[in-house]
N, C-alpha and C positions, 0 to 999 in steps of 0.2 A: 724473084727469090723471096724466101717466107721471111718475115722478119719479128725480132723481138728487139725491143730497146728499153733502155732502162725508163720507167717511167713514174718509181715512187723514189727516186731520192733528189732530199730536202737541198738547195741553191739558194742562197742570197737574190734578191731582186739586182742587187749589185751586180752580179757576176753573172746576170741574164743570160750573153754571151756560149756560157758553160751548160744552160738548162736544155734537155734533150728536144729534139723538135720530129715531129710526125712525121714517117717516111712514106707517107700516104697523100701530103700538101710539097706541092711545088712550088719552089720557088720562094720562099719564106724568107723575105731579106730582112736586114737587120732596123731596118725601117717600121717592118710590120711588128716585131718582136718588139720594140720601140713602145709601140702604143697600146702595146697590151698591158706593159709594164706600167705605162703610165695611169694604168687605172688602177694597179697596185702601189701606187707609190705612198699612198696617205692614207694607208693602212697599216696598225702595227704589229709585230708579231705575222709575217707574212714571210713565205717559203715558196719559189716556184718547185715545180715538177715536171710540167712538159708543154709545148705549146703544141698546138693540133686545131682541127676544126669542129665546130659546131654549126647549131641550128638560128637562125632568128625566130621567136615565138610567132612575135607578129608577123613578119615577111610571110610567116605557110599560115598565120589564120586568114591574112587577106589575100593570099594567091598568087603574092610575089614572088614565085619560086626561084626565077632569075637574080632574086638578091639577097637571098635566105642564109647562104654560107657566110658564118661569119668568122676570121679568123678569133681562135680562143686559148686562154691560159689556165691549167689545170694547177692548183697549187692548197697549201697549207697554210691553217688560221686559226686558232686554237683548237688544236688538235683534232681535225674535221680536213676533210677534202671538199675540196671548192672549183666550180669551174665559172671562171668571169671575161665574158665578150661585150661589143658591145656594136648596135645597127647604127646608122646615121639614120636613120626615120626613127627605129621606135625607142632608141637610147639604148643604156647600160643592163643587162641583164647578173645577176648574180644566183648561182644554184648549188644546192647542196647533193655533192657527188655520191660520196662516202663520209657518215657520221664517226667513224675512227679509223684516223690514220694508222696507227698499229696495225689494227684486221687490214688495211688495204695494203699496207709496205709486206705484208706475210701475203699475202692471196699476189701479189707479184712478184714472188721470187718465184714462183711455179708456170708463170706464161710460158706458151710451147709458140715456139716460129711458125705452124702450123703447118700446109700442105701446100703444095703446086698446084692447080690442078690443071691437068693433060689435055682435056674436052670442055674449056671455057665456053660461054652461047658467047663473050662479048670480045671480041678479041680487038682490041687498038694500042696502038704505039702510048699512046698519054689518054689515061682512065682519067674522066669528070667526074669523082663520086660528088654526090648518090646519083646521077645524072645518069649513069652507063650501065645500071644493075641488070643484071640478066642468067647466069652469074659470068665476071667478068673476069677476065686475063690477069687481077689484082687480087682476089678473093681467094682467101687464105684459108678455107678448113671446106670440107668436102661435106654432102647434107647426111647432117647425125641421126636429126628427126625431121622427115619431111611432113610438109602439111598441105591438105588440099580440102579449098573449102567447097562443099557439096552442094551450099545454100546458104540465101542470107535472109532467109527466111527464119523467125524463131517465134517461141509459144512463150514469149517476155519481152518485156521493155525494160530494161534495167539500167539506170541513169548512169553509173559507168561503164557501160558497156561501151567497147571500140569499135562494134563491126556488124550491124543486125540492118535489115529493112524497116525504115522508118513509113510513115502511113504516106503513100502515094510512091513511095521509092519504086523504079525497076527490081522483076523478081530476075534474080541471078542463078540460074542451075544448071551447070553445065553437063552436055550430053554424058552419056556412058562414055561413049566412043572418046569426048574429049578428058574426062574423068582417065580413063588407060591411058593418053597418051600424057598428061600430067605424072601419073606415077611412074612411066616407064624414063619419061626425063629426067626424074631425081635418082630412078636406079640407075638410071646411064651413065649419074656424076664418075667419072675415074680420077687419081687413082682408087679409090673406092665409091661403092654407088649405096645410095639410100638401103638401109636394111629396116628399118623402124615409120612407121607415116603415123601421122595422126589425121582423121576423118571427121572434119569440122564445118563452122557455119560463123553466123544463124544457130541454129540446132538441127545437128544432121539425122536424128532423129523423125523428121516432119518428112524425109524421102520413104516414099512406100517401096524403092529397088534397094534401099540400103542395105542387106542382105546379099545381095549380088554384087554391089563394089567391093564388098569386105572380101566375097572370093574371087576379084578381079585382081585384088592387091595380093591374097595369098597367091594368084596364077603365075604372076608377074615375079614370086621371090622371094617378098616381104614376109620375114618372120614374125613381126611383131607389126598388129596394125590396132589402132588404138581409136579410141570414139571419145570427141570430144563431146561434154555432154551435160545436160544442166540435171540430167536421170529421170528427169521427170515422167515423160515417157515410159519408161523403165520402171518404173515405180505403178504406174498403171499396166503395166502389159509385159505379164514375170514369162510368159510364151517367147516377147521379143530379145529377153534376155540368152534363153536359150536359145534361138537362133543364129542369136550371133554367136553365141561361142560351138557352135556345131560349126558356121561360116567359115570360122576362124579369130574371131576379134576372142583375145582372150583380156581386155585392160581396159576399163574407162577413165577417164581421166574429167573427174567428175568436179562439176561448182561446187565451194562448198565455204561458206564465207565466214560462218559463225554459229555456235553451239544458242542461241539464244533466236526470235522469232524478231528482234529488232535488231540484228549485227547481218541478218540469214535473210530477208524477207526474199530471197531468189529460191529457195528449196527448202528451208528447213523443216517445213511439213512434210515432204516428199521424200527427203535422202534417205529417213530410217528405212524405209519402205525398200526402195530403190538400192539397198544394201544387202537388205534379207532376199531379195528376187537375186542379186547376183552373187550371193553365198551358195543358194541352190542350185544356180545355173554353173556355177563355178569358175566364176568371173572376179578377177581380182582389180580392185580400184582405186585410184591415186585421186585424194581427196587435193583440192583446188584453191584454196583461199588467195582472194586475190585482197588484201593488206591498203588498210585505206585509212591514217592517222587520227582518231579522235571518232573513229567506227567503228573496231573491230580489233584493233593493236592490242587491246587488254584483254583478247580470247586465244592468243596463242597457244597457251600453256593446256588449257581448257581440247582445242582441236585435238591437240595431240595427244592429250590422254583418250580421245573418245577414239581417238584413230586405234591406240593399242588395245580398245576395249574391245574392237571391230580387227583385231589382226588376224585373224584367220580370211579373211575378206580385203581387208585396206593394207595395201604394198608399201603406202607411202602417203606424205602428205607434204605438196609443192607450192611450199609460199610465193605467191607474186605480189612484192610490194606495187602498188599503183600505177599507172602509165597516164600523166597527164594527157591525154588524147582523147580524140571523138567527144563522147558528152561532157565528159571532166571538167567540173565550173575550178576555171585557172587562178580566179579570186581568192581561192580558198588552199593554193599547195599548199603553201608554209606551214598549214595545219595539218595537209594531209599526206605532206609528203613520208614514205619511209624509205629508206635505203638497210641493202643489207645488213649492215653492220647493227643497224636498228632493229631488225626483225630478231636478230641474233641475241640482242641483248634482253628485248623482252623474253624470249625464250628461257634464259639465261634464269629473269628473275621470276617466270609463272610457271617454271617447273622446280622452283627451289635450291636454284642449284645444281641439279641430276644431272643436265644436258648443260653446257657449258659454252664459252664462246671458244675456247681453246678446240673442243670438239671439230669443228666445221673448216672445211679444206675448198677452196677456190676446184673449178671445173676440170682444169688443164692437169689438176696435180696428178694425174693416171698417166703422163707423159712417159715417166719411166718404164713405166708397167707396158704400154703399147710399143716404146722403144726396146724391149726385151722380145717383147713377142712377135716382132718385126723382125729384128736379129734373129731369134730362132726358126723362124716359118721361111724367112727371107722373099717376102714380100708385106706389101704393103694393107695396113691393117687401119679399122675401126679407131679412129682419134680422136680426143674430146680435145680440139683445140682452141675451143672459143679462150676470149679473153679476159683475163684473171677478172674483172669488172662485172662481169654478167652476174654470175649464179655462185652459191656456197652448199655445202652439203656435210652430213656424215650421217652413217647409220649408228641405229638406236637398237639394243635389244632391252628383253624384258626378265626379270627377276623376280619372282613376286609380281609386290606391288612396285619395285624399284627400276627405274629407267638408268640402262648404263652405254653412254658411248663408246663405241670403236676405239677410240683413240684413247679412250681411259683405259683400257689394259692391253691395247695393241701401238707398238711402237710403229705410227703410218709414216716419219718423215724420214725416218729409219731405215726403212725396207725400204723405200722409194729407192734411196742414197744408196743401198744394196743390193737394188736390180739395175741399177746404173752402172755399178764398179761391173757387173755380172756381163752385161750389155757389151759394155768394153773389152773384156776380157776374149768374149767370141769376135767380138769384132778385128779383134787385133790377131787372133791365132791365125797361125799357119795352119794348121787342117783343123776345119772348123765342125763335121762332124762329128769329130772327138770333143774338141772344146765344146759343144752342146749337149753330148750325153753326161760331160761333167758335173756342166752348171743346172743341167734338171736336177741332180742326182741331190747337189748343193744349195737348193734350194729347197726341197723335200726335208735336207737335215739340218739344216741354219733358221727354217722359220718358224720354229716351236721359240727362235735366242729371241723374236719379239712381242714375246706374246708373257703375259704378266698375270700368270693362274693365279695370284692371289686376290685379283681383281674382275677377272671374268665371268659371265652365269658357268654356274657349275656344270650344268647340262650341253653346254654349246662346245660344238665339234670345232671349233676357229682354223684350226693346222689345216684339219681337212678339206675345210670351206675355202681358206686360202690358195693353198697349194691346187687348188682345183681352176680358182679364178686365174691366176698367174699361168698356167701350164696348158690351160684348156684351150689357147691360142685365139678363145674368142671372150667377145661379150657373153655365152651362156653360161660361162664358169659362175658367176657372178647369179644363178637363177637358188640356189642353196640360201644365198645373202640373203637374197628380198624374200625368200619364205621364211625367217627364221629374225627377220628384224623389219625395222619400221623406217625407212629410207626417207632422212626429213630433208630437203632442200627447198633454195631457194632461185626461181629467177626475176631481176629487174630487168624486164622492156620496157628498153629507152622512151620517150617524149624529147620535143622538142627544147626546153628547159635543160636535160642533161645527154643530149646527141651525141656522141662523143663517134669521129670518124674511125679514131681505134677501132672502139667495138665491132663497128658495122664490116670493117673487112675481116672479122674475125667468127661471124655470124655462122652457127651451124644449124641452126632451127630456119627452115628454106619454105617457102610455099612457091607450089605449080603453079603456074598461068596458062591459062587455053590458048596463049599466041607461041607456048613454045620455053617461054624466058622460068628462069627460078629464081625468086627475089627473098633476099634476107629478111626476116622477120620487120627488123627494126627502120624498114625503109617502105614493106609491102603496108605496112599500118601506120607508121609514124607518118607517112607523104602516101597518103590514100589517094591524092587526084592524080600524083604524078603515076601510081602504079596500079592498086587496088582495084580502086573506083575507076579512073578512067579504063583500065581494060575490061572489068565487067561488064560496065555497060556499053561495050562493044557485042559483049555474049549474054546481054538482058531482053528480058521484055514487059511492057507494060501490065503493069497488075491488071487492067481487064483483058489482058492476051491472054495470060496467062488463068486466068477465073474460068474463061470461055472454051481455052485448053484443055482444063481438068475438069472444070465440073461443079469446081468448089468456090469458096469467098473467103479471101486471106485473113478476114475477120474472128474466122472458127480456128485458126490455128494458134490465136492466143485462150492458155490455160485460164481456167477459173474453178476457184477452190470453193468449196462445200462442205465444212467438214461440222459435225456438232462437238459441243462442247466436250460430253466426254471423251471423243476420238482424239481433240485438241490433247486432252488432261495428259494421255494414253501416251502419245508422239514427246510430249516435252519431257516425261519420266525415263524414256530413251535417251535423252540428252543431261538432264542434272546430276545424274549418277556422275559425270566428269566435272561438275563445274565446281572449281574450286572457290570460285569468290562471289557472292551471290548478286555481292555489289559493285557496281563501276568506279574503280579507281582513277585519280584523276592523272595522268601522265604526261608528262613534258613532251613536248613536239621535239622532234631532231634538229630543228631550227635554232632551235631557243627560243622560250619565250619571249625577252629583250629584242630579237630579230622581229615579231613578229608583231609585241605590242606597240613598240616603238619606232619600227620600220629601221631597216638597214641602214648602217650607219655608212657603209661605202659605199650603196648604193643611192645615188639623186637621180629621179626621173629628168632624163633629156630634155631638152627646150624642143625638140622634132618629134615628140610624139604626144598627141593631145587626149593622151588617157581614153581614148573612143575606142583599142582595140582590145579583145578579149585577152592579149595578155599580160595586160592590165589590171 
């Protein structure tokens, strides 16, 4: 049964007893709750929230997968979310969850219990997470966006990068034939099956058939198939951009880290390029910043102005605050960690206020909206039901020169609360075709009561744009939005540091496996031996199989730039037109800097761990 439980209100360490506990962990005696508390006990100003499990850092960097779970208490400390476990080898761990409590007690009033699903791969009486992924008899949201990686092969080496062939690595590329049976697995999820995939790596780019997986996935169903992609490629060869959107791919979903050549050193000579080829192609791109403390935090404001300078072209732009994983030097989170609520704020203060944190709505909050359209359709429908934790979002339109949120002149918690009461009304009637020719009719005329014209762009149709998304019983209603605004989100994938068992049965971003199984993002990357890596290289082959196979030397598939001086001049006038600050401001880590100069006060490294492991 899908479950939701209260997991943002504040408990006394006192009244432990009372604090909710994970219905995902068996067996959770009052013993274990016991010693979690005990690490909170000499700390002041301290709130639980829920007990649940996590990761050990060190147990998955040395391989001890057998002892990795560690039981964990998620709780409040001045005014920050906090999750604290602790290993018997490598000690006490302490990690910042969410930097305000506020944004995360509001983004959990919205968690949706999620889905059944009918056609689990893992079916047992008692699930081992993360042990049993596949997806299992446990797993709670059906795949939103599937992913399937092509290659891990790439034209970069980019030091956080989670997932590329390093120099002697097995080349990983699964046949065509197993590439279809990957996608047809995700579509086969019920009660709904995959409608959206993303085509990833490596750099999925470096396959010379990529053109024919793109119309293997349209063959297959998939409306929307997307390229993950660093553009580079694409930036050299505007022919391949057209192809694919002849294919069918009409979206990339592009790297994109920073308007400056030392925040960006992964594209930022290539993207402008790589934009104007898919402006003419007529390929729309969701710019990519992956959010890395004390790198790139102070260009927020900056991205997104370049993004609306580019809206005819950029659909959107999807912050990924960091994922301590794969190369990620662990020595340095505290500096580099961001969490949502931190992405939010700098937005907050490098767009001057325009874009606000009140703006930004947790993933799940469309529950009403799908619980309506489920009611009306009467069947089961397209869910965003990952968990309030992951991701944040609201759309941006433009005015001028002025940036204005959704939620600045449309009442969204409002209407929600109004397709709810709506919901119930057909739910509850005795003849229910009547009741639903009503409540179309009353929605049509009720949703101009939240919309606030003295505050909205003059020119924006909203009623119409609305009433289209709400009625049109899918996701397309919603295709009006993203042409006509700038769709800014955010998601954090997890690491090891902040695992949180919740999330992971609430995972709707899925990757294929060529043995059959679909594993949740945050377990396919975060425990790459247990899934990733050990099934690839069951379907790899040696880099000189694979040289001897093709023809080529994996050595030529790493890019090298050439550009002269004035071509440089040319590319960064592309970019300063956006940049508001010319200089690097100095900005406070989420941590504090007290946490970081002076190391945590609740936390003492263990007498069982001898500072030798990388999470250290």
């Amino acid at each position: 049964m899908p479950h939701a439980y209260p997991q943002a209100r504040e408990i006394s360490i006192e009244n432990y007893k009372n604090v909710p506990t994970s219905p995902y962990v068996r067996n959770y005696t009052d013993e274990r709750k016991q010693k979690l508390i005990g690490l909170l006990k000499d700390m002041e100003g301290v709130k639980a929230l829920k007990f649940h499990q996590s990761l050990c850092p060190g147990c998955c960097q040395e391989g001890k997968f057998d002892k990795m779970m560690l039981d964990s208490v998620t709780y409040t400390k001045d005014g920050k979310v906090w999750i604290m476990k602790e290993c018997p080898e490598h000690g006490k761990f302490k990690e910042l969850y969410w930097s305000d409590y506020g944004m995360y007690k509001k983004a959990e009033a919205y968690q949706d219990p999620g889905v059944k699903l009918e056609n689990p791969k893992i079916e047992k009486k008692e699930i081992n997470c993360p042990y049993d992924c596949g997806l299992c008899n446990e797993h709670e949201s059906h795949t939103m966006l599937g992913n399937v990686a092509l290659t891990n092969r790439c034209d970069l080496s980019c030091w956080y990068c989670f997932f590329y062939a390093k120099h002697g690595d097995p080349v990983y590329e699964p046949s065509l034939e197993q590439i279809k049976q990957m996608l047809a697995d995700m579509k086969g999820v019920r009660p709904v099956g995959a409608n959206a995939v993303q085509l990833t790596g490596g750099e999925p780019t470096l396959r010379e058939d990529l053109i024919y997986i793109v119309k293997i996935a349209r063959d297959l169903g998939y409306d929307h198939v997307q390229l993950n992609t660093n553009g580079i490629n694409l930036s050299k060869k505007p022919e391949l951009c057209q192809q694919l959107r002849d294919a069918g791919s009409h979206v990339l979903y592009m790297s994109f880290d920073g308007v400056t050549a030392q925040t960006n050193p992964k594209n930022y000579w290539e993207a402008p390029q790589a934009i104007e080829n898919c402006r003419k192609a007529g390929i729309g791109i969701v710019l990519v910043p992956t959010l890395i403390g004390g790198v790139n935090d102070h260009e927020l404001g900056d991205i997104i102005r370049f993004g609306f300078g580019n809206i005819d072209t950029v659909r959107s732009v999807n912050f990924q605050p960091v994922s301590l994983v794969g190369m990620m030097p662990h020595k340095l989170r505290k500096e580099q960690r961001v969490t949502i609520p931190g992405a939010i704020t700098r937005i907050e203060d490098q767009t001057g206020g325009e874009i606000t944190r009140d703006d930004f709505f947790p993933i799940p909050c469309s529950k009403n909206v799908t619980n309506f359209i489920e009611v009306m359709k009467q069947q089961p429908k397209y869910r965003l039901s990952t968990h309030f934790a992951c991701g944040m979002a609201t759309y941006v339109f433009k005015e001028g020169d002025k940036m204005i949120s959704l939620p600045q002149f449309f009442d969204v918690q409002g209407f929600f609360e109004y397709l709810g009461t709506l919901s119930d009304d057909v739910t509850n009637a005795r003849f229910k075709n009547v009741a639903k020719a009503k409540v179309v009719g009353s929605v049509m005329l009720n949703i101009k009561k939240y919309v606030d014209n003295s505050k909205k762009p003059k020119d924006l149709k909203v009623v119409r744009m609305l009433a289209g998304a709400v009625t049109g019983g899918d996701y397309r209603g919603l295709e009006d939005f993203h042409k006509n605004s700038l769709f800014i989100g955010m998601m954090h994938f997890q690491d090891p540091y902040n695992w949180d068992i919740d999330r992971v049965h609430k995972c709707g971003i899925h990757y294929g496996m060529p043995d059959g199984r679909i594993i949740p993002f945050c377990t396919f990357n975060v425990l790459p031996e247990l899934y990733r890596d050990k099934v690839q290289r069951q379907y790899s082959i040696s880099p000189e199989e694979w040289e001897k196979k093709t023809g080529k030397k994996l050595k030529d598939d790493k890019h090298r730039r050439n550009l002269t001086e004035e071509q440089k001049m040319e590319i960064m006038a592309k970019y300063d037109k956006f940049r508001r600050d010319k200089t690097r401001p100095n900005l406070q880590p989420e941590w504090g800097n007290e946490e970081i100069i002076g190391g945590s006060k609740d936390v003492k490294k263990d007498s069982g761990c001898k500072g030798s492991c990388r999470s250290c």
